[in-house]
C-alpha positions in Angstrom: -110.8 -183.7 -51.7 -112.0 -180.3 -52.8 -115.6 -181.1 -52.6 -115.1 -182.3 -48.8 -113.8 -179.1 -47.8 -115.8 -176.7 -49.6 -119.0 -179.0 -47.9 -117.3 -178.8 -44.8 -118.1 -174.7 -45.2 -121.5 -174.7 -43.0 -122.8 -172.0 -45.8 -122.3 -174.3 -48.5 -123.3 -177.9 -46.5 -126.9 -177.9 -47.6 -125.8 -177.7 -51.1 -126.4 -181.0 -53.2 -123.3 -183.1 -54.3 -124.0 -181.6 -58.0 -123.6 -178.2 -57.0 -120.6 -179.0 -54.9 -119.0 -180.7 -57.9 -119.4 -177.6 -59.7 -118.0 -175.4 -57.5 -114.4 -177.2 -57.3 -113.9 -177.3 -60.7 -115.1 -173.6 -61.3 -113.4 -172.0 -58.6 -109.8 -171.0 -58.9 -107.0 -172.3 -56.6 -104.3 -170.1 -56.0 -101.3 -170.2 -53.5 -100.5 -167.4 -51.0 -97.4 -166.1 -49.4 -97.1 -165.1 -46.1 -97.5 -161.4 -45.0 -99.6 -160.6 -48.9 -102.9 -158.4 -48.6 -105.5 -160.6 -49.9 -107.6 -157.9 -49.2 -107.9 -154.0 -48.0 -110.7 -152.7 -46.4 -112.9 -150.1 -48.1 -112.0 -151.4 -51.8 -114.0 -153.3 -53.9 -112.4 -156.5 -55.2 -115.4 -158.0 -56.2 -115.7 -162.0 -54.8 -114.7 -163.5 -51.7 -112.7 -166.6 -50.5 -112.1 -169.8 -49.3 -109.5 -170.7 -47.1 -108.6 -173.9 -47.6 -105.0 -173.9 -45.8 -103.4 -171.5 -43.5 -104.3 -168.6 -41.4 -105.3 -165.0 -42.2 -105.6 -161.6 -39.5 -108.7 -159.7 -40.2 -107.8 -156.0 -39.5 -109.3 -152.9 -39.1 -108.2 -149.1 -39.9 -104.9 -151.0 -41.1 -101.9 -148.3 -41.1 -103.1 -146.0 -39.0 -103.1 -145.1 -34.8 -106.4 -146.6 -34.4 -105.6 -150.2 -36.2 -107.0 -153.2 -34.4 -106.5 -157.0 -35.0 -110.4 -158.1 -35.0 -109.4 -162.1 -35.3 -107.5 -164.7 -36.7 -108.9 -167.2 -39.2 -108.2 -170.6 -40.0 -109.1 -172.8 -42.4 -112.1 -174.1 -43.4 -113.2 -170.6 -43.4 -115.2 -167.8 -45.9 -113.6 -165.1 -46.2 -114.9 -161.4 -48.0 -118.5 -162.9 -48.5 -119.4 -159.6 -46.6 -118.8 -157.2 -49.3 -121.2 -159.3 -51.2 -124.3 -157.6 -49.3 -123.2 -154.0 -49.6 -124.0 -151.6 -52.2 -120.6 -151.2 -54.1 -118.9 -154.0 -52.8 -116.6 -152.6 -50.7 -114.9 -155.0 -47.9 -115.0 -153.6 -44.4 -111.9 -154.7 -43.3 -108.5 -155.4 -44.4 -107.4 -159.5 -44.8 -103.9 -160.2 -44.2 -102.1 -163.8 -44.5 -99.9 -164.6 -41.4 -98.8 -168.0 -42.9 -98.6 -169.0 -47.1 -102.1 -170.0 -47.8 -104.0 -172.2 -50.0 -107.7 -170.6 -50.9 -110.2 -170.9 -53.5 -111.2 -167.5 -55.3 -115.0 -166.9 -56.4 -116.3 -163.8 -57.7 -119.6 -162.0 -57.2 -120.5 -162.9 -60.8 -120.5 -166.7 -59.6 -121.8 -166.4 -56.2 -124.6 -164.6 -57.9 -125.0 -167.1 -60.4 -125.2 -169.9 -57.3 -127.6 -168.1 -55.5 -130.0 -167.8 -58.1 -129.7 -171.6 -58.8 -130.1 -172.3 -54.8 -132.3 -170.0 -53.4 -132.0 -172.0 -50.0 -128.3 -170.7 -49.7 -129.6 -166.8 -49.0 -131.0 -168.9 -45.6 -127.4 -170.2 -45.2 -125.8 -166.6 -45.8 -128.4 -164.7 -43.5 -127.5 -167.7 -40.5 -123.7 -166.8 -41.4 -124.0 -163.2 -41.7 -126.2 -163.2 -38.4 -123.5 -165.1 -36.7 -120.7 -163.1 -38.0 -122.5 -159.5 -36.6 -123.2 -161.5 -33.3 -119.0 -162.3 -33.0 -118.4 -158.3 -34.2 -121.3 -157.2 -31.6 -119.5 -159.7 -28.8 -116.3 -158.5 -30.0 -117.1 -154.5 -30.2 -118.5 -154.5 -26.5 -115.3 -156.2 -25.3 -113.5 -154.0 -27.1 -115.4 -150.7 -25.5 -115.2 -152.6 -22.3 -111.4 -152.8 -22.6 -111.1 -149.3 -23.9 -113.4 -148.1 -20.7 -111.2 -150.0 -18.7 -108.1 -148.0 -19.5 -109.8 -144.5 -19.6 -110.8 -145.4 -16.4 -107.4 -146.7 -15.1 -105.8 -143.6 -16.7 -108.5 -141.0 -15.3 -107.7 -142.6 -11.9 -103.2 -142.7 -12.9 -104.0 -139.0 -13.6 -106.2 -138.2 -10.6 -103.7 -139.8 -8.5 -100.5 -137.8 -10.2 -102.9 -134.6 -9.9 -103.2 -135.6 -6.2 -99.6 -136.0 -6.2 -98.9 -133.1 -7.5 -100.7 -130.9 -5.3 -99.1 -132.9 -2.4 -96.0 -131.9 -3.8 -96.7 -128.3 -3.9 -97.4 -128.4 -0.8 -95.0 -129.9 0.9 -92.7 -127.5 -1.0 -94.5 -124.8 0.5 -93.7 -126.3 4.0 -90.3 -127.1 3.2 -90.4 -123.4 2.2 -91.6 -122.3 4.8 -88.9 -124.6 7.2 -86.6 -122.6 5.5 -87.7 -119.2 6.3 -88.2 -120.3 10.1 -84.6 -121.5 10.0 -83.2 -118.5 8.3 -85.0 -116.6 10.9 -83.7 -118.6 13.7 -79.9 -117.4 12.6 -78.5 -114.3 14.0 -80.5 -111.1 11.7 -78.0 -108.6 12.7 -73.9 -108.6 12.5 -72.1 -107.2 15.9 -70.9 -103.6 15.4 -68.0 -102.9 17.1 -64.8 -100.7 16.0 -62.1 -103.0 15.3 -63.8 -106.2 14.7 -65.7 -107.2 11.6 -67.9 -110.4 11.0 -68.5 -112.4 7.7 -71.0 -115.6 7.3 -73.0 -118.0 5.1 -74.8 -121.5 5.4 -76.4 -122.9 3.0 -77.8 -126.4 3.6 -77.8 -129.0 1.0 -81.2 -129.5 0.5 -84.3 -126.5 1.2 -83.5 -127.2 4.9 -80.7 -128.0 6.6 -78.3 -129.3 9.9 -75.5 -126.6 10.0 -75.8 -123.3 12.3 -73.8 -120.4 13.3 -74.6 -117.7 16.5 -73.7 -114.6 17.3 -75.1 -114.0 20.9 -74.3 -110.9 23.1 -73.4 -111.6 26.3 -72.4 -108.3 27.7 -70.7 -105.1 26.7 -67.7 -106.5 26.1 -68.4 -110.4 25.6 -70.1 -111.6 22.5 -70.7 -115.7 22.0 -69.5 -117.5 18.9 -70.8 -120.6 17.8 -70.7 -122.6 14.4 -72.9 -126.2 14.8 -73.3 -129.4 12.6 -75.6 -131.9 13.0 -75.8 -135.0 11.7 -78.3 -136.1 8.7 -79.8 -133.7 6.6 -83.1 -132.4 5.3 -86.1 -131.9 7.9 -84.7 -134.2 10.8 -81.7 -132.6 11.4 -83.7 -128.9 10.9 -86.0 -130.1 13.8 -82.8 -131.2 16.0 -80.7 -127.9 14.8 -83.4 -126.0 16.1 -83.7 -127.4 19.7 -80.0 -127.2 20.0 -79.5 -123.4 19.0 -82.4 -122.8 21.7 -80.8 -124.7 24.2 -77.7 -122.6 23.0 -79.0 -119.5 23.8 -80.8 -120.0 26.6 -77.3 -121.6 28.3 -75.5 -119.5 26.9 -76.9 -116.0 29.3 -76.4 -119.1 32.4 -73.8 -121.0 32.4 -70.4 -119.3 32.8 -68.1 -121.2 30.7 -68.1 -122.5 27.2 -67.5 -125.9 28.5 -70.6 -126.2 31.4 -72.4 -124.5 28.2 -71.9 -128.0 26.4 -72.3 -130.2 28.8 -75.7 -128.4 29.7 -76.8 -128.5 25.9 -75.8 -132.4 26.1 -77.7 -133.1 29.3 -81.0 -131.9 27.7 -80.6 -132.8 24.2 -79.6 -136.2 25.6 -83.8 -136.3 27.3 -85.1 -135.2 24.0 -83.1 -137.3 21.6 -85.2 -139.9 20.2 -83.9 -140.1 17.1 -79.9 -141.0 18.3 -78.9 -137.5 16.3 -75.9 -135.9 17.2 -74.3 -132.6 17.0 -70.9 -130.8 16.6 -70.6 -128.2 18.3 -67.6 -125.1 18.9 -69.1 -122.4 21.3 -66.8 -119.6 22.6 -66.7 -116.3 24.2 -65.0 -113.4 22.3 -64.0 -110.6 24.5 -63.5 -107.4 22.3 -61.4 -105.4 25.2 -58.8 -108.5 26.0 -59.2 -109.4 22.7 -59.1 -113.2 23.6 -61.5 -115.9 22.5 -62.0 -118.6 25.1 -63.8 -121.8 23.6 -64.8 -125.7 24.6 -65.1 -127.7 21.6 -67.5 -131.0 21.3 -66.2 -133.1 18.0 -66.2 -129.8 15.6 -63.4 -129.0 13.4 -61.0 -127.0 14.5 -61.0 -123.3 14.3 -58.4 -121.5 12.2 -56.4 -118.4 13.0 -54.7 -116.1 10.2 -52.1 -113.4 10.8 -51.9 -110.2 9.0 -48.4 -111.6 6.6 -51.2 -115.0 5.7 -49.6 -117.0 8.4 -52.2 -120.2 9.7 -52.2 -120.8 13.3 -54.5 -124.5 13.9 -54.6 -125.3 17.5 -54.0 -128.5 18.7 -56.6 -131.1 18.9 -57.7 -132.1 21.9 -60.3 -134.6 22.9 -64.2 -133.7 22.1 -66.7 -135.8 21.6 -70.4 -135.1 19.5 -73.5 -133.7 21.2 -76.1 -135.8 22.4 -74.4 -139.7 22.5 -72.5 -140.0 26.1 -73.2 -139.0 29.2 -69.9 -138.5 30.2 -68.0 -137.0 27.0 -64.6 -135.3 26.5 -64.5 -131.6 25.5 -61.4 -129.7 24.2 -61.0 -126.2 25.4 -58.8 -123.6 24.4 -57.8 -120.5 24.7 -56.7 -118.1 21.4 -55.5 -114.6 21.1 -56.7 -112.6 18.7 -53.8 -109.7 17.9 -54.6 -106.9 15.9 -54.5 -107.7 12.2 -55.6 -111.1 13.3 -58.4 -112.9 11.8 -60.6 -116.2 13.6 -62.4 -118.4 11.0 -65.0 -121.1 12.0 -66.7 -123.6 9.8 -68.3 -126.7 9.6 -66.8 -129.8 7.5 -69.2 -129.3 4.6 -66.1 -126.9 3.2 -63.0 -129.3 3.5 -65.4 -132.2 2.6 -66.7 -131.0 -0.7 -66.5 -133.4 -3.1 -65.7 -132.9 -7.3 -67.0 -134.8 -10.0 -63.7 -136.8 -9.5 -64.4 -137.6 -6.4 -61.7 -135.7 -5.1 -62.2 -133.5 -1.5 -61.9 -130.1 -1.4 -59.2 -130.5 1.4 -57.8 -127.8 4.3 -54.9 -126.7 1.8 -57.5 -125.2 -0.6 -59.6 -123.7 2.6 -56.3 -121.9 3.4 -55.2 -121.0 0.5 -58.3 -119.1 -0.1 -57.9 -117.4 3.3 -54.2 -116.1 2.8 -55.2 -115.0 -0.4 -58.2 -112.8 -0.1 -56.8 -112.4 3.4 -57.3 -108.3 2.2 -60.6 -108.0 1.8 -63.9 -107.9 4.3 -64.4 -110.8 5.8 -68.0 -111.0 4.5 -66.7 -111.1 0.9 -63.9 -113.5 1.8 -67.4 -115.9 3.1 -68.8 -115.4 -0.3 -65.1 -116.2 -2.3 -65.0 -119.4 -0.7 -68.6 -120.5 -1.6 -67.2 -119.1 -5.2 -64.5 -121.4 -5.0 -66.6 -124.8 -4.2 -69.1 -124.7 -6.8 -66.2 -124.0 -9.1 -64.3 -127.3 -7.5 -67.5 -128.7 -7.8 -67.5 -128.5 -11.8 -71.7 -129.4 -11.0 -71.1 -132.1 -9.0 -73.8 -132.2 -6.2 -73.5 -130.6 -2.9 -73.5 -133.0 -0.4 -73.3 -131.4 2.7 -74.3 -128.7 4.8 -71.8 -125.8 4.1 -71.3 -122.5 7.1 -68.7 -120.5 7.5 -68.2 -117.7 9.8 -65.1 -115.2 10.1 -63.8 -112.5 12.0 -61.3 -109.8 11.3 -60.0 -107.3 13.7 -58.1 -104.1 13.0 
């Protein structure tokens, strides 16, 4: 049984039936357990093997970042006759069984001894050597053209995420830039007038935003108010924010009432809308010598009036509808005096809609509660207490709305 397998070695086939005898009962038979290092590479143990049963993994660099499985043997197979050609012996790569094994040992001493006695077996080992450097050549160039592969397919991940990243700069840039343009696009100066004092703040939820406030003069003694929201967020509603506080203006020096001032904005957003955005919208006319705000209201919240003792005054809601959806839409107007001592606060629903990491909403009670506390100070620092207050409620929850408020104190 031995002799049939050791002849069924190709190296060892040409060898006559003597010879063959001679090798099974000179070579040793040993037993293997699975996962043992029959060999590592780089040492010299001096012989080779013969696999009778089982399967080994030939391995290079084993241990360390560069290790590579080069093949899998099975029996009948010669394993470690390499080291038998080099100088000192030394195996050139590590043998590792990945089932128990059966194999036959022989050392250098006796392959020696055989080769001397069968010359025609350096023939054999020169055929299996040859075909052995073929299968590391084949196996080498797959290898490098695997390896190319992937330093190709990660130059061209990392070209693309380089791309990506300067696309990303630059659109940051733009989106930097959007913001300056809409910054600019909000009123730069505060009205100065004895008596009356204005506080405001937006800030969008992302770099660019929906929400708007204007100041506009109409006259000596007239000044417009407005405090917008439009729906979305980001760049879309910018774009649409922007055509509606032009439209704004520009209506505001025609039209003579807050109301036609609406329904004008509506009547030409309404042409340009091809994205089915909306707007909230309270315009009004402050007039410093009656001291009387007049307003039209499309869908906005409502404003809020505070008297000197912390008293809240919250008109009653009328109909009003949103910007730029119906042709024919419902507007609330209303008419507020503004006593001495008096303050008028304007906002958009980013405030009451704030939203902790509870989920829980800011509210109108802890809007007003705010107000009638701080009721003391300048109107622009109240503006700033109450953005205080959110990103406290907030605990770092996100922001996810617009936020503008704008307030007016009078003397």
């Amino acid at each position: 049984m031995i002799e049939e397998l050791i002849k069924d070695l190709p190296i060892f086939a040409s060898l006559p039936d003597d010879e063959i005898q001679n090798l099974s009962e000179m070579l040793d038979r040993k037993s293997i357990s699975e996962g043992t290092l029959l060999i590592r590479e780089d040492e010299n143990q001096g012989g080779l093997f013969i696999l009778l049963e089982g399967k080994v993994e030939i391995i290079k660099a084993l241990g360390t970042g560069d290790e590579r499985l080069l093949a899998v043997v099975e029996a009948i197979s010669l394993i470690g006759e390499m080291s038998l050609f080099t100088e000192e012996g030394q195996h050139t790569a590590s043998v590792r069984a990945s089932t128990s094994l059966q194999i036959l040992e022989m050392s250098r001493q006796d392959f020696d001894a055989l080769l001397h006695r069968q010359p025609r077996l350096a023939y054999e080992m020169v055929r299996t050597l040859t075909s052995r450097l073929d299968e590391s050549e084949d196996l080498t160039i797959r290898d490098l053209r695997r390896k190319n592969k992937q330093l190709q397919q990660a130059y061209d991940d990392l070209k693309a995420a380089q791309e990506q990243l300067i696309e990303k700069e630059k659109l940051e840039r733009e989106l930097e830039v959007a913001r300056e343009i809409q910054s600019n696009i909000l009123p730069r100066e505060t009205p100065q007038r004895p008596g009356f004092m204005f506080g405001q703040k937006m800030v969008p939820m992302s770099q660019v935003g929906g929400d708007f406030y204007d100041l506009i003069p109409l006259g000596e003694d007239t000044l417009g108010i407005a405090v917008g929201d439009v729906s979305d967020h980001g760049v879309p509603a910018a774009l649409f924010m922007a055509m509606t506080v032009t439209l704004l203006r520009a209506e505001a020096y025609r039209a003579p009432t807050p109301s036609e001032v609406l329904r004008n904005i509506d009547l030409q957003l309404r042409e340009m809308n091809d994205m089915d955005m909306f707007v909230t919208l309270l315009y009004g006319i402050l007039n410093y010598a009656t001291r009387t705000f007049t307003y039209a209201r499309a869908g906005h919240t409502l404003p809020i009036l505070l008297d000197p003792v912390g008293e809240i005054y919250t008109p009653a809601r009328g109909p009003g509808q949103p910007i730029g959806l119906f042709a024919d839409f419902d507007i609330d107007e209303n008419h507020l005096e503004i006593s001495p001592g008096t303050s008028l606060f304007l906002y958009t629903d980013g405030v009451t809609e704030a939203i902790d990491s509870r989920g829980e909403l800011f509210g109108e009670e802890r809007l007003q509660e705010i107000l009638r506390t701080h009721r003391q100070i300048p109107a622009q620092e109240v503006c700033e207490k109450i953005f205080q207050e959110l990103a406290g409620f907030r605990e770092g929850a996100p922001q996810h709305d617009d936020v503008t408020v704008l307030m007016l104190q009078t003397d």
